[in-house]
N, CA and C atoms as a LAMMPS dump frame, in Angstrom:
ITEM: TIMESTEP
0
ITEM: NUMBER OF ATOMS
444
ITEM: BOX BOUNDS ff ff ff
-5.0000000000000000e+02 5.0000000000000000e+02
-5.0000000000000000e+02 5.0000000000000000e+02
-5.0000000000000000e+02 5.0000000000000000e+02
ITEM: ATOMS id mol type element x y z
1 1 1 N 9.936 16.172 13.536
2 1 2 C 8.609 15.795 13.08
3 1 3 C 8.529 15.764 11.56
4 2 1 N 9.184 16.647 10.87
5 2 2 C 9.355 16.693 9.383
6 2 3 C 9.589 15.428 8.548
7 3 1 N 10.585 15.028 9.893
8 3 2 C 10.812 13.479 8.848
9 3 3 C 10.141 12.224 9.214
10 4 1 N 9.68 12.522 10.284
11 4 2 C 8.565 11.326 10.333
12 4 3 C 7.303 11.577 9.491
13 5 1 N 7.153 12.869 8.938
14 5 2 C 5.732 12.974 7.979
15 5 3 C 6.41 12.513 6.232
16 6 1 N 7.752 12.329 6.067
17 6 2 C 8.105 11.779 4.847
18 6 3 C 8.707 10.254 4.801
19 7 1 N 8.237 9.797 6.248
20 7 2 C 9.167 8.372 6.353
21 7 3 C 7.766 7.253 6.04
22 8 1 N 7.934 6.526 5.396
23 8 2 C 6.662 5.653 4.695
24 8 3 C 7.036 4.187 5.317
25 9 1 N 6.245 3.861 6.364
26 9 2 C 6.485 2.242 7.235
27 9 3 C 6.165 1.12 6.404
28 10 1 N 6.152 -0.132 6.272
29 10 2 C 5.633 -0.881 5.726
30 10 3 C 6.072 -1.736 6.347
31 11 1 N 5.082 -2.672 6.681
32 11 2 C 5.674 -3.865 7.599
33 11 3 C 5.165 -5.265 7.142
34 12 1 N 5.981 -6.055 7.001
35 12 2 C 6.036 -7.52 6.088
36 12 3 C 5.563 -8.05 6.965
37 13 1 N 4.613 -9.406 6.779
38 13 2 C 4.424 -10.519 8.002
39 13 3 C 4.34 -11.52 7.01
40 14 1 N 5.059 -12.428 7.512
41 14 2 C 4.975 -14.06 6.983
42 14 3 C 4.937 -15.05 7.996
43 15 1 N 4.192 -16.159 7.552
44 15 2 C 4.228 -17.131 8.466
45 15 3 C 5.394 -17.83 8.269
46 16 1 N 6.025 -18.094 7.132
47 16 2 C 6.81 -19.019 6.632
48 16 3 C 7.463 -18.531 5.644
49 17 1 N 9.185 -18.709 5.016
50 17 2 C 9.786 -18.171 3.843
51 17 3 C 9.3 -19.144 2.748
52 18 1 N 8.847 -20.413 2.78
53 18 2 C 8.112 -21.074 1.296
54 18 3 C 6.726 -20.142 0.751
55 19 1 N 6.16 -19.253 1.895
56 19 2 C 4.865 -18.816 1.418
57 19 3 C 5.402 -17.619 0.764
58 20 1 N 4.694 -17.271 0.081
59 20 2 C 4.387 -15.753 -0.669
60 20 3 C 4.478 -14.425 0.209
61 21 1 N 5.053 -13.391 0.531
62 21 2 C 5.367 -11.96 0.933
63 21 3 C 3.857 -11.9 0.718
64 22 1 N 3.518 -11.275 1.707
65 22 2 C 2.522 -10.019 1.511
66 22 3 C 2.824 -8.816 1.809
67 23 1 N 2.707 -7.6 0.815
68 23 2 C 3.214 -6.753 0.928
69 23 3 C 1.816 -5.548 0.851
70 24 1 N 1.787 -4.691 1.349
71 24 2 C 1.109 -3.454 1.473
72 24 3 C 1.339 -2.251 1.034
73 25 1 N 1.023 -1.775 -0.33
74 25 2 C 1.702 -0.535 -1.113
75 25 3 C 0.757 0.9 -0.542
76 26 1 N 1.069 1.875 -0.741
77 26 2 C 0.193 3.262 -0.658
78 26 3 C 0.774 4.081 -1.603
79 27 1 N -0.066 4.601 -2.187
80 27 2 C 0.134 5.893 -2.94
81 27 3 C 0.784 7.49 -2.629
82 28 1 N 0.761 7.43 -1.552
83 28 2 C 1.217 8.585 -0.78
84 28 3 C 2.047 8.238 0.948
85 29 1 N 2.544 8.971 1.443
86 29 2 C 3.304 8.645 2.716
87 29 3 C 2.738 9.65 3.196
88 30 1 N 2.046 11.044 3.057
89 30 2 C 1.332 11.96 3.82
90 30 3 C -0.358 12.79 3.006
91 31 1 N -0.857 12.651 3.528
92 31 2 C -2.076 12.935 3.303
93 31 3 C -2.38 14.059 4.409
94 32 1 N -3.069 15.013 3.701
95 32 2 C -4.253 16.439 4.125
96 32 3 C -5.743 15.694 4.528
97 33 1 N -6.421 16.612 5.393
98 33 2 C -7.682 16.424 5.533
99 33 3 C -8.277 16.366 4.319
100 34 1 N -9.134 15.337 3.99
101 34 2 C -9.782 15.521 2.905
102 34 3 C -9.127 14.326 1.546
103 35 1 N -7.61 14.304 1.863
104 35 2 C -7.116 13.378 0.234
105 35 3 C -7.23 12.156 0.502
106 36 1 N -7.478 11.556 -0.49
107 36 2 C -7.681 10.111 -0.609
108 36 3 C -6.374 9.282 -1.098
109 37 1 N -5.964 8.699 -0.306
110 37 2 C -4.919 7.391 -0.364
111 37 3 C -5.048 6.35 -1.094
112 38 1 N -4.339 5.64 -2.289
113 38 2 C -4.803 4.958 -2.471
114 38 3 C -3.923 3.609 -1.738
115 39 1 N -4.498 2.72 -1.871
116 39 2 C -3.743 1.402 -1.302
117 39 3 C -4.036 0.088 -1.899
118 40 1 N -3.171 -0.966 -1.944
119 40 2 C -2.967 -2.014 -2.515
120 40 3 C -2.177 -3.23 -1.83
121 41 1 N -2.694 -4.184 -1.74
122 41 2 C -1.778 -5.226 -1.164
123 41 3 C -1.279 -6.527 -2.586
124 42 1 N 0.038 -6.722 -2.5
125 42 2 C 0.92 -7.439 -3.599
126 42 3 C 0.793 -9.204 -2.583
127 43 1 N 1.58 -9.827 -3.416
128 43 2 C 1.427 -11.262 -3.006
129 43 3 C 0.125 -11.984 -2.975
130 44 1 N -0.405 -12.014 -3.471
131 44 2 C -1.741 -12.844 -3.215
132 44 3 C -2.284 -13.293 -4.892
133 45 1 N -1.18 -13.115 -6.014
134 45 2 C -1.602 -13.67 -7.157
135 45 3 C -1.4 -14.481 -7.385
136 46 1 N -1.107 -15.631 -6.864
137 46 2 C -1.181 -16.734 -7.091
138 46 3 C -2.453 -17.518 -6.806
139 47 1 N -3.111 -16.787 -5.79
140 47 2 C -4.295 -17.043 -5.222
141 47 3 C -5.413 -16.105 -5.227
142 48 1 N -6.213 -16.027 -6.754
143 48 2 C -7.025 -15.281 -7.107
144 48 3 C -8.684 -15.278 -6.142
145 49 1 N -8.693 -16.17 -5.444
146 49 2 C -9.961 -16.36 -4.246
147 49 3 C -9.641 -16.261 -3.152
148 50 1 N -8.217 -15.242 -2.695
149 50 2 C -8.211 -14.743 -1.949
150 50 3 C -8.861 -13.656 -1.133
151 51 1 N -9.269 -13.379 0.06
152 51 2 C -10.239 -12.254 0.298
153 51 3 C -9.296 -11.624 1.239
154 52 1 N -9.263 -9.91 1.233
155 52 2 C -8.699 -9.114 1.885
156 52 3 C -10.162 -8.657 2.935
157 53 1 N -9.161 -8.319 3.862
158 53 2 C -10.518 -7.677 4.799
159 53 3 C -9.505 -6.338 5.671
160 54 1 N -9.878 -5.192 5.316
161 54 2 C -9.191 -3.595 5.234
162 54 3 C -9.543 -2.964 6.893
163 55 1 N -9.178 -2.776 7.986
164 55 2 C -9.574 -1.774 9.157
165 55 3 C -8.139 -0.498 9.116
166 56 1 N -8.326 0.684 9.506
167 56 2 C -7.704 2.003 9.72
168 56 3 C -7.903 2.301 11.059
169 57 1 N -7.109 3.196 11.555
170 57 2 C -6.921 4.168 13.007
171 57 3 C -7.615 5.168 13.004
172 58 1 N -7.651 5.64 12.003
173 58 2 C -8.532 6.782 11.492
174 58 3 C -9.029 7.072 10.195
175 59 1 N -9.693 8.101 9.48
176 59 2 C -10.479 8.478 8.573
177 59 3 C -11.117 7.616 7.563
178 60 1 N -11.413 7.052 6.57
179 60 2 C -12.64 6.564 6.049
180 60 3 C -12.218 5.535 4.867
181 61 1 N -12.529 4.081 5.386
182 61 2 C -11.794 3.334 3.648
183 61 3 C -12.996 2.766 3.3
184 62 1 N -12.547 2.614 2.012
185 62 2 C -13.401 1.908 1.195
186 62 3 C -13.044 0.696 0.053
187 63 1 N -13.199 -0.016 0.645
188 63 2 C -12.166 -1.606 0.054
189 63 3 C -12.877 -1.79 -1.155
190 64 1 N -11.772 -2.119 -1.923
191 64 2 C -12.373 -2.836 -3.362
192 64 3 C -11.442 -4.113 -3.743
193 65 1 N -11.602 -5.403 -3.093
194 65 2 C -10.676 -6.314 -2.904
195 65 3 C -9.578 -6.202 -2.254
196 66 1 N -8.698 -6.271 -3.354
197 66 2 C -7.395 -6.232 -3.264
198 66 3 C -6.506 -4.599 -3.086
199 67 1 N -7.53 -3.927 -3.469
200 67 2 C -7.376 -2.791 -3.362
201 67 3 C -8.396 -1.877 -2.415
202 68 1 N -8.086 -0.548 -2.173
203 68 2 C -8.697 0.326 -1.171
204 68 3 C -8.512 1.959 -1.44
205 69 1 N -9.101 2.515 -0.964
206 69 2 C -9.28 4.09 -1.283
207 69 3 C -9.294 4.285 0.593
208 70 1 N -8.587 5.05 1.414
209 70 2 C -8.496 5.659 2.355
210 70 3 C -8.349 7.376 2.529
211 71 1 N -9.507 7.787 2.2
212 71 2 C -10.46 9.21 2.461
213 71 3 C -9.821 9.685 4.002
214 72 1 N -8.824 10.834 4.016
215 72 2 C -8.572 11.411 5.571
216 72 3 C -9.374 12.226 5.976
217 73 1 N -10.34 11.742 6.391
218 73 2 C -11.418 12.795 6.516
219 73 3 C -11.973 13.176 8.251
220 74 1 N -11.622 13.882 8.81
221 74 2 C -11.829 14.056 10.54
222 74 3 C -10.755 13.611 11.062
223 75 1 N -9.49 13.571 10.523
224 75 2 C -8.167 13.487 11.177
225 75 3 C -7.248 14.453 11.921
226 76 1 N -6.708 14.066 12.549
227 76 2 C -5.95 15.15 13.355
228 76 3 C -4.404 15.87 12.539
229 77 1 N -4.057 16.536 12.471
230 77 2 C -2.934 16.983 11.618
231 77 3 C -1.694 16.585 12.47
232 78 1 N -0.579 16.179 12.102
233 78 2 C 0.62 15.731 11.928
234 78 3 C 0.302 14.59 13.308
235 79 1 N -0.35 13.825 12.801
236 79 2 C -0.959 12.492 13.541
237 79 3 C -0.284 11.241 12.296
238 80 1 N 0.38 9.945 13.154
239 80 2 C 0.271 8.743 11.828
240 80 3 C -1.065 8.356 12.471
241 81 1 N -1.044 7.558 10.866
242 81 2 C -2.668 6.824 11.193
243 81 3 C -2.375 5.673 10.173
244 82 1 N -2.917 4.408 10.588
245 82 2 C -2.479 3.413 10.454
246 82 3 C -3.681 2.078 9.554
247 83 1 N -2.725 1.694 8.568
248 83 2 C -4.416 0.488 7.76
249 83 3 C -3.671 -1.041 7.613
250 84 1 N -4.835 -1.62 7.9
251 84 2 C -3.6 -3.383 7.651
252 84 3 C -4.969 -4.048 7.155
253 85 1 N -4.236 -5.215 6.598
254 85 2 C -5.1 -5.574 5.344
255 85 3 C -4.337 -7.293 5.777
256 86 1 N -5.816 -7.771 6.334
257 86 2 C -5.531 -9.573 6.096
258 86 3 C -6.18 -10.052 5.393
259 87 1 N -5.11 -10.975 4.87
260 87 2 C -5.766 -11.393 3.507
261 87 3 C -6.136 -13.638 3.856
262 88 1 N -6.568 -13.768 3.516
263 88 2 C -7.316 -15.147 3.926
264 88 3 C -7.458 -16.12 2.338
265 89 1 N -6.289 -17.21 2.686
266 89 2 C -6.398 -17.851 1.232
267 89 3 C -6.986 -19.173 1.914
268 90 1 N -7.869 -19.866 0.805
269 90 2 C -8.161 -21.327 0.986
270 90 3 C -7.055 -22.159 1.588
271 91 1 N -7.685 -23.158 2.661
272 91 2 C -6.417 -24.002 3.461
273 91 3 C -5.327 -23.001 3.744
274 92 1 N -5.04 -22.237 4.099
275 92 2 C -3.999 -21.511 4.794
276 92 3 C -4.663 -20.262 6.31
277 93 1 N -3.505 -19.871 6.788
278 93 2 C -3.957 -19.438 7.752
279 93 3 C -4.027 -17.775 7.173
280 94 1 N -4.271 -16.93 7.824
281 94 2 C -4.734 -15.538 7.636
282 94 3 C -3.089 -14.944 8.044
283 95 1 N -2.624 -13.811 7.179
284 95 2 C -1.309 -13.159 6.441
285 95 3 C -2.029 -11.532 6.742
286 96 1 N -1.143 -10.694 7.393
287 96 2 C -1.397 -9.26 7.23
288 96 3 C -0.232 -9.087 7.163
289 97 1 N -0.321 -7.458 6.891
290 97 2 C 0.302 -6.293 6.544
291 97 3 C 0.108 -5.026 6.309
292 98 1 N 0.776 -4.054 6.964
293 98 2 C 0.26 -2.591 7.792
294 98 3 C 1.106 -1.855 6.724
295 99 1 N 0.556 -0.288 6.631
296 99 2 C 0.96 0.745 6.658
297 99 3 C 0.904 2.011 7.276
298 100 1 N 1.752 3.139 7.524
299 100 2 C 1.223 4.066 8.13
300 100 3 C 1.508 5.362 7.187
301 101 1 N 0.237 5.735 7.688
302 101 2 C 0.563 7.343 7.002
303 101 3 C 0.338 8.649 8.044
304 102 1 N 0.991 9.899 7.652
305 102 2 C 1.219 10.974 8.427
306 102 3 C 0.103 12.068 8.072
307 103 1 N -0.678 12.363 8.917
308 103 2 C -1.644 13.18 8.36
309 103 3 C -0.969 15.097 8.299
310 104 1 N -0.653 15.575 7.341
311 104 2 C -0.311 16.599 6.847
312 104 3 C -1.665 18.094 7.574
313 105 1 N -1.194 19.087 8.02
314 105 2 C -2.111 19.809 8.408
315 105 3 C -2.5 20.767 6.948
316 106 1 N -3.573 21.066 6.752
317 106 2 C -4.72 21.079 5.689
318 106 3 C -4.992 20.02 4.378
319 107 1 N -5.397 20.277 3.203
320 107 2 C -5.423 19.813 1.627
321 107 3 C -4.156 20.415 0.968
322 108 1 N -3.932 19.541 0.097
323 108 2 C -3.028 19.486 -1.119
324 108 3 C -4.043 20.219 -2.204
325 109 1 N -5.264 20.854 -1.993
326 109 2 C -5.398 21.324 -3.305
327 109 3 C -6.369 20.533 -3.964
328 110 1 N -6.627 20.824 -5.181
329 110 2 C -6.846 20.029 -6.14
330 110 3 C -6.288 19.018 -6.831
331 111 1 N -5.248 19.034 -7.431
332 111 2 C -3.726 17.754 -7.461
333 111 3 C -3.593 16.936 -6.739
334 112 1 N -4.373 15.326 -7.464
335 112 2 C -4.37 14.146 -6.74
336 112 3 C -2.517 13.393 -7.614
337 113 1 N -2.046 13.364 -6.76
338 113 2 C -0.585 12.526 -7.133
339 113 3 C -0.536 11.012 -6.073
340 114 1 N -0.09 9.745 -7.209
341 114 2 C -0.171 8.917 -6.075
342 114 3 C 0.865 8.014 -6.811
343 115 1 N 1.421 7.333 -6.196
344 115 2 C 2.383 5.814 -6.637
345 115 3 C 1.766 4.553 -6.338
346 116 1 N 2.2 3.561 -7.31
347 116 2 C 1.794 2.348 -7.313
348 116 3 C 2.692 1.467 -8.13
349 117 1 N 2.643 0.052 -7.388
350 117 2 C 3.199 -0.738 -8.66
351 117 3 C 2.274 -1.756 -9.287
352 118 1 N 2.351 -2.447 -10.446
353 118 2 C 1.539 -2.513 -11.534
354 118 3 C 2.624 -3.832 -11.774
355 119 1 N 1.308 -5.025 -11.287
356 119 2 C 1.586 -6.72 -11.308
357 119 3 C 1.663 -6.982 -12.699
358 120 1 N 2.006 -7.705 -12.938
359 120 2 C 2.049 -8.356 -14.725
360 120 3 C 0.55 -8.566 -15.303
361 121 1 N 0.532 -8.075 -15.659
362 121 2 C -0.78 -8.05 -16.673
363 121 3 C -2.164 -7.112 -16.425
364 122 1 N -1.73 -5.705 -15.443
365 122 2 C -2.526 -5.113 -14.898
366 122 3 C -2.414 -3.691 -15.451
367 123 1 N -3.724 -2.83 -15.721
368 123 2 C -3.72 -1.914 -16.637
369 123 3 C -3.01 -0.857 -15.221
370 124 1 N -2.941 0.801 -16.14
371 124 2 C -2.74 1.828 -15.061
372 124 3 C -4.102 2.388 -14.847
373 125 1 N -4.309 2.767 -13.202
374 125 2 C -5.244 3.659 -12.724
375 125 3 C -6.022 4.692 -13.49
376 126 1 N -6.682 4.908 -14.158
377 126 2 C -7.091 6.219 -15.138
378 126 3 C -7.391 7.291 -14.607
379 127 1 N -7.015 7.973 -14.907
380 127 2 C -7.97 9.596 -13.743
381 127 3 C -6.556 10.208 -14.073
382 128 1 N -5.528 9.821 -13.994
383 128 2 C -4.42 10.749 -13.664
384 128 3 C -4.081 11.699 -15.005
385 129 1 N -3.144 12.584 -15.06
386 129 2 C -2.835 13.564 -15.966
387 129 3 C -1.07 13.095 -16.661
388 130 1 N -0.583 12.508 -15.869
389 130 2 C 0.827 12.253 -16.079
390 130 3 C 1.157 10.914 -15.653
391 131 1 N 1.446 10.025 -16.533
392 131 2 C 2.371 8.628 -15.729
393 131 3 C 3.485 8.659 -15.872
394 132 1 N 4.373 8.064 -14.824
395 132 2 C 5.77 7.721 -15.604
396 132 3 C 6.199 6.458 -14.969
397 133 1 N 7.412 5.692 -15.546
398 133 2 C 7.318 4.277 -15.236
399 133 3 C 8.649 4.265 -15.063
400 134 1 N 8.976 2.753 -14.034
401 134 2 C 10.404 2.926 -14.056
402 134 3 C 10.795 1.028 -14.932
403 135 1 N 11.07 1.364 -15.592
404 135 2 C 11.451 -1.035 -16.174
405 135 3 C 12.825 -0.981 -15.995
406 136 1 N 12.594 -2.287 -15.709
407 136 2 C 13.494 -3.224 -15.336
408 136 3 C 14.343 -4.074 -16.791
409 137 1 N 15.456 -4.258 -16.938
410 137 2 C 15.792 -5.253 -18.069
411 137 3 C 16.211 -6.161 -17.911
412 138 1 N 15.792 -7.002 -16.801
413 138 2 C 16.268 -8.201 -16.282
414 138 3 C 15.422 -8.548 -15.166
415 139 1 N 14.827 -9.607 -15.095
416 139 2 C 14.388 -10.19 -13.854
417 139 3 C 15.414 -10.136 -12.564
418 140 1 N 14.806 -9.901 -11.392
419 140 2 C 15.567 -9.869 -10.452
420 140 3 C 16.316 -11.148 -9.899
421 141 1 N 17.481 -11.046 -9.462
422 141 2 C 18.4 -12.506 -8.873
423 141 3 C 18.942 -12.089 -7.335
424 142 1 N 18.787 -13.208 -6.99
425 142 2 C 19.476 -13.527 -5.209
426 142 3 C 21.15 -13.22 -5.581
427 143 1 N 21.775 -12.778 -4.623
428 143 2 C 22.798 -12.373 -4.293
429 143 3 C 23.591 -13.108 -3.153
430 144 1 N 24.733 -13.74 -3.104
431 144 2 C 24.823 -14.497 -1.877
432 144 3 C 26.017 -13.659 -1.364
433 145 1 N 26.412 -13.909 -0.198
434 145 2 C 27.367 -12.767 0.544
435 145 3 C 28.502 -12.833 -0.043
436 146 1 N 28.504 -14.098 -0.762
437 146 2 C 30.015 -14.833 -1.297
438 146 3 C 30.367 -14.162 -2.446
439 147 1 N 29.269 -13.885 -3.18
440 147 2 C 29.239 -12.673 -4.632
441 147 3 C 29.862 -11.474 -4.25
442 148 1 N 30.489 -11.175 -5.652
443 148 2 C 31.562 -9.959 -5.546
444 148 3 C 31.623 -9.091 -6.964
């Protein structure tokens, strides 16, 4: 059970490899009664009038677009609990993508800690006490099996 409360799911759906990934980030892989998750879905900048629409398995979200706050609040302890986020672009069909998280038996406390990644041209979260970052010095490249 230990390692299913540190194993973090994320599940891709595409209609098509020409379209854009949608991807589903979280801030945490286990949450206490009471902490708030944060969450984010990637792929959809190309298409700024895109609308997300957020449902959970359990405890309490609160969508802010593209982004979401998921409050574990009346959850069961070492329960996953589950959020997917479809997102709906002009002329195209509707794109989701899930995450799950492990509900931890009590609070973490006071100490909100969370991860995220941070699109090109997007500030950091404020509230926190410590950031740290990881860069890249090269854009990423395809690899073919034939490479050595």
């Amino acid at each position: 059970m230990a390692k299913a409360l540190n194993m973090l799911w994320i599940s891709v759906l595409s209609a098509s490899a020409a379209r854009a990934v949608l991807v589903c980030s979280t801030g945490s892989a286990v949450a206490g009664n009471g902490d708030v998750v944060h969450l984010r879905v990637y792929g959809l900048e190309d298409t700024p009038d895109a609308t997300v629409t957020w449902s959970a398995t359990g405890g309490k979200l609160q969508p802010k677009g593209w982004r979401a706050d998921w409050t574990f609040s009346g959850v069961t302890p070492l329960t996953m609990y589950s959020v997917k986020a479809i997102a709906r672009r002009p002329g195209r069909g509707a794109e989701e993508c899930s995450i799950e998280v492990a509900s931890a038996p009590g609070s973490r406390g006071d100490r909100e800690t969370a991860r995220s990644l941070l699109a090109r041209g997007e500030a950091e979260e404020a509230g926190f006490g410590l950031y740290s970052y990881l860069l890249f010095g090269s854009q990423p490249t395809t690899r073919r099996a034939t490479d050595t």
